[in-house]
C-alpha positions as CSV (number, residue, x, y, z in Angstrom):
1,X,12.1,-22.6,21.0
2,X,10.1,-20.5,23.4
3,X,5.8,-21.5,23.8
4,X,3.8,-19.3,21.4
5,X,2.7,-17.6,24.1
6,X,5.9,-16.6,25.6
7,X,7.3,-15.5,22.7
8,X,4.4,-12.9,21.8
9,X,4.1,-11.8,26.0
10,X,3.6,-8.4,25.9
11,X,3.0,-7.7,22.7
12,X,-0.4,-6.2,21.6
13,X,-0.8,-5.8,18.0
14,X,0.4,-7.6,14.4
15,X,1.1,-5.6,11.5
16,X,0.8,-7.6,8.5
17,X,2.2,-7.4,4.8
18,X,0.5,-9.0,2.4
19,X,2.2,-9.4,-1.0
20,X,5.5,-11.5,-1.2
21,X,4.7,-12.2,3.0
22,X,1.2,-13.9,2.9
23,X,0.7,-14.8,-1.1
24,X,2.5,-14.0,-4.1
25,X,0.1,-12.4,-6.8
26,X,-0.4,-14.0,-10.4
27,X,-2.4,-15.7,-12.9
28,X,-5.4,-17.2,-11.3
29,X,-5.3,-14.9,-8.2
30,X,-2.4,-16.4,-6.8
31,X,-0.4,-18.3,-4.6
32,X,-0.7,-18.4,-0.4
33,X,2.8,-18.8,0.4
34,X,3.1,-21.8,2.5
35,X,1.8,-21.6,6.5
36,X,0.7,-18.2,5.6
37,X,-3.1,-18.9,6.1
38,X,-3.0,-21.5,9.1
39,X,-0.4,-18.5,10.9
40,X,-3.3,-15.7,10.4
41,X,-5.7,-17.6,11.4
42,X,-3.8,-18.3,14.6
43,X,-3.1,-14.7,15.0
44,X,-6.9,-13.9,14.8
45,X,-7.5,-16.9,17.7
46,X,-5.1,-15.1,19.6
47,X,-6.0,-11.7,21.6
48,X,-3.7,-9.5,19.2
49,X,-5.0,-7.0,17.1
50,X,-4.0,-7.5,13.4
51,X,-3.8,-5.0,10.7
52,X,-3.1,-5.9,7.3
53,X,-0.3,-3.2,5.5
54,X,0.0,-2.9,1.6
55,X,1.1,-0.9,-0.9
56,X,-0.6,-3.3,-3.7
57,X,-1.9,-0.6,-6.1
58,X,-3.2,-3.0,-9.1
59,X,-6.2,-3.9,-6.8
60,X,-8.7,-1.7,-4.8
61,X,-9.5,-2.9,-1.2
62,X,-12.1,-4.6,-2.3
63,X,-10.7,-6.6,-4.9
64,X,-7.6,-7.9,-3.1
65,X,-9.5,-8.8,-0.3
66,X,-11.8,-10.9,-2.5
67,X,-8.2,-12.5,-3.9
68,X,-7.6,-13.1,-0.7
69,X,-10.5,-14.8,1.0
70,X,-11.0,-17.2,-2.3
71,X,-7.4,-18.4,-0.8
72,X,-8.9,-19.0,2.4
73,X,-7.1,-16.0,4.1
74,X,-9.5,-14.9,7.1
75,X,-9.2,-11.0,6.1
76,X,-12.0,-8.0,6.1
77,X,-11.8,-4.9,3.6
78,X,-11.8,-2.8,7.1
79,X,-8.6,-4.6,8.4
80,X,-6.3,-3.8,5.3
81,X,-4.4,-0.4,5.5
82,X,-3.7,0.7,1.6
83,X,-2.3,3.5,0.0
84,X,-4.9,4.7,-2.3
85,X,-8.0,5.4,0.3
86,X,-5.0,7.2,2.5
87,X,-4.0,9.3,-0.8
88,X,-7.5,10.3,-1.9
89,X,-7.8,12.0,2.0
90,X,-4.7,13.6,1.7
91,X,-5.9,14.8,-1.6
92,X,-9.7,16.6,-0.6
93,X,-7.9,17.6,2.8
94,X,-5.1,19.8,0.4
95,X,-7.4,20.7,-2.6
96,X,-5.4,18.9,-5.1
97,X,-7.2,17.1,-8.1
98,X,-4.5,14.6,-9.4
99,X,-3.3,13.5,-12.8
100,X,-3.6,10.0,-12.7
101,X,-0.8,7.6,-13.7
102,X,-2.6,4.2,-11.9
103,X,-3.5,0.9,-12.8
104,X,-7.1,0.5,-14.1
105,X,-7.6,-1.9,-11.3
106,X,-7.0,0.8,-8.5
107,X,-8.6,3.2,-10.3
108,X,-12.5,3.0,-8.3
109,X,-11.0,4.4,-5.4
110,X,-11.0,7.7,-7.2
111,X,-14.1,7.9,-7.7
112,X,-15.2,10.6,-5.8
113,X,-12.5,12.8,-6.6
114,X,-11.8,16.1,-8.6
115,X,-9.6,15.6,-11.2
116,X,-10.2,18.5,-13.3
117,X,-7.7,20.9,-13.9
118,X,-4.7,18.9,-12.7
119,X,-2.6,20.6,-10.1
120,X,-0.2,17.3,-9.0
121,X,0.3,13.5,-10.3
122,X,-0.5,10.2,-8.7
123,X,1.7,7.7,-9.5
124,X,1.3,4.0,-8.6
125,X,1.9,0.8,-10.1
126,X,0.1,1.5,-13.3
127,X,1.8,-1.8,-14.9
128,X,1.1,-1.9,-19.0
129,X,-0.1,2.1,-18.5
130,X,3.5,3.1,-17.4
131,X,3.9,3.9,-21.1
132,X,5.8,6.7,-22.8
133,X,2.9,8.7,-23.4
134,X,1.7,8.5,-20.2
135,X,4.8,9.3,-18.0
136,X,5.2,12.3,-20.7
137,X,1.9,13.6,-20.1
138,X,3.2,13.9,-16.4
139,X,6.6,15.0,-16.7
140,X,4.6,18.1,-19.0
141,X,2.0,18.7,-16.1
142,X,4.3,18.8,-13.3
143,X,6.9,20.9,-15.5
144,X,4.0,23.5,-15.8
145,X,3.1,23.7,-12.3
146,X,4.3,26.8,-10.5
147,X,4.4,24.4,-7.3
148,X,5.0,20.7,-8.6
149,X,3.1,17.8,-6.4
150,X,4.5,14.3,-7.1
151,X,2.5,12.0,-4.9
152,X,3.4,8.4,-5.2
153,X,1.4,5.4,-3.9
154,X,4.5,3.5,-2.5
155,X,8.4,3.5,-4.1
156,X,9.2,-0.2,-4.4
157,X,11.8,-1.5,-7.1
158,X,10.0,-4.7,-7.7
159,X,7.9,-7.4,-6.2
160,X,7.3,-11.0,-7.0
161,X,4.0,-12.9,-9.1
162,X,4.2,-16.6,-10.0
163,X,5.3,-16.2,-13.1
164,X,8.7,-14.1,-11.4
165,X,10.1,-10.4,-10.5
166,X,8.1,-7.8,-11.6
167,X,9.4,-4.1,-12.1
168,X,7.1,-1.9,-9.6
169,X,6.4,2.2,-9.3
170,X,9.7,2.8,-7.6
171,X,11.8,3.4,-10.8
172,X,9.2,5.7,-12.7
173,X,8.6,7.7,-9.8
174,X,12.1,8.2,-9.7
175,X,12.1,8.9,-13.5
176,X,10.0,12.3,-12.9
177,X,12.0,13.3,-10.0
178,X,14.9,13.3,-12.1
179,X,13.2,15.2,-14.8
180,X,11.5,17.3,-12.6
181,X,13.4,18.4,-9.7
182,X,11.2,17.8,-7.8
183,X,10.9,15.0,-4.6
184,X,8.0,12.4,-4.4
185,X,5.6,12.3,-1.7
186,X,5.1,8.9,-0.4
187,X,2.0,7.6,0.6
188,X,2.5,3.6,1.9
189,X,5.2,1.8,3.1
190,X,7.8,2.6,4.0
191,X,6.3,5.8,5.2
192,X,6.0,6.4,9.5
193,X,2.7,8.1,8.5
194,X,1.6,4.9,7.0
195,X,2.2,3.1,9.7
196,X,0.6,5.3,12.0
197,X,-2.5,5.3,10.1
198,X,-2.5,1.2,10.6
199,X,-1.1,1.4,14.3
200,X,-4.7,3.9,14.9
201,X,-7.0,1.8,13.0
202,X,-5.9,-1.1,15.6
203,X,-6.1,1.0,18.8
204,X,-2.6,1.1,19.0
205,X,0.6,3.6,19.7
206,X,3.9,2.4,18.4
207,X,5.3,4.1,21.5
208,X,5.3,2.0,24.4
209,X,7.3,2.4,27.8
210,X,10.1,-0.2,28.0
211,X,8.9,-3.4,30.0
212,X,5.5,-2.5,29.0
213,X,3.4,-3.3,25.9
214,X,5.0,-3.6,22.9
215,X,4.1,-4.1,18.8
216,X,4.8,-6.4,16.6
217,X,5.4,-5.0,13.3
């Protein structure tokens, strides 16, 4: 196997998942999957840029990286890309005040925004709140909209906790394009525009000239 160092030559920047890649979420905060701390902290030793991508939506910034330094992960809130600060820009940049169908945990980073007079729904993993009433409640709003706005804060089937597979956003956001006719907005991965955003926040372009510099993902 080649030397650390000649297997990352050229390369200038890390883009990092989190859940399912460096812990597995659950009861207690959760598990560091194994090598998965000692491997970021030898990423941050190195001279690579590393940026942290997630579409966790249970958690604000703040809270997952709490979760994450109590397991001795060497992270900072300014390193981790997530889709909920990227969705409230889009939001004040277009004028839209959301209906939100989120988890209570994500739900600080909509603090500061207008969310009178719904003119488009957020959806996101909104775990026990993904009941009937509540994905109703959407499917009414966006069937009265003259211009329906679906954004969703990833699409993921599932993911994995401790205590096994967990059914994510993925399937109900498809639920109200079904019953809408109408086509989600993604905001997280697997979105190019997500990635961007990361790739900036490192100082990074994805495009490189071949034989020159080169990223990681």
């Amino acid at each position: 196997m080649a030397a650390w160092s000649e297997r990352l030559a050229g390369v200038r920047g890390v883009l990092l998942d989190i859940s399912g890649v460096l812990y597995d979420s659950g009861a207690g905060g959760g598990t560091p999957i194994a090598g998965s701390v000692e491997a970021v902290a030898r990423l941050k030793r190195s001279q690579l840029k590393v940026q942290f991508c997630t579409n966790e939506s249970q958690k604000s910034r703040g809270e997952l990286v709490a979760v994450l330094r109590r397991l001795g992960f060497d992270i900072s809130e300014g390193e981790v890309t997530a889709p909920a600060p990227a969705t409230c820009q889009i939001l004040k940049e277009r004028g839209l005040r959301p209906y939100l169908l989120i988890h209570d945990g994500v739900r600080s980073e909509f603090d500061h925004v207008d969310m009178s007079n719904p003119n488009c729904v957020v959806i996101a993993d909104a775990g026990e709140g993904f009941s009937y009433q509540n994905m109703n409640k959407a499917f009414q709003l966006l069937m009265d909209l003259e211009n329906p706005v679906l954004i969703s804060l990833g699409k993921g089937r599932y993911y994995k906790e401790t205590s096994g597979l967990m059914l994510d956003v993925g399937p109900y956001m498809k639920a109200l394009e079904y019953a809408c006719g109408v086509e989600a907005e993604v905001v997280g991965k697997p979105s190019p525009e997500f990635f961007n955003s990361a790739l900036q926040a490192m100082g990074v372009e994805a495009h490189q000239e071949p034989g020159n510099n080169r990223v990681l993902e």
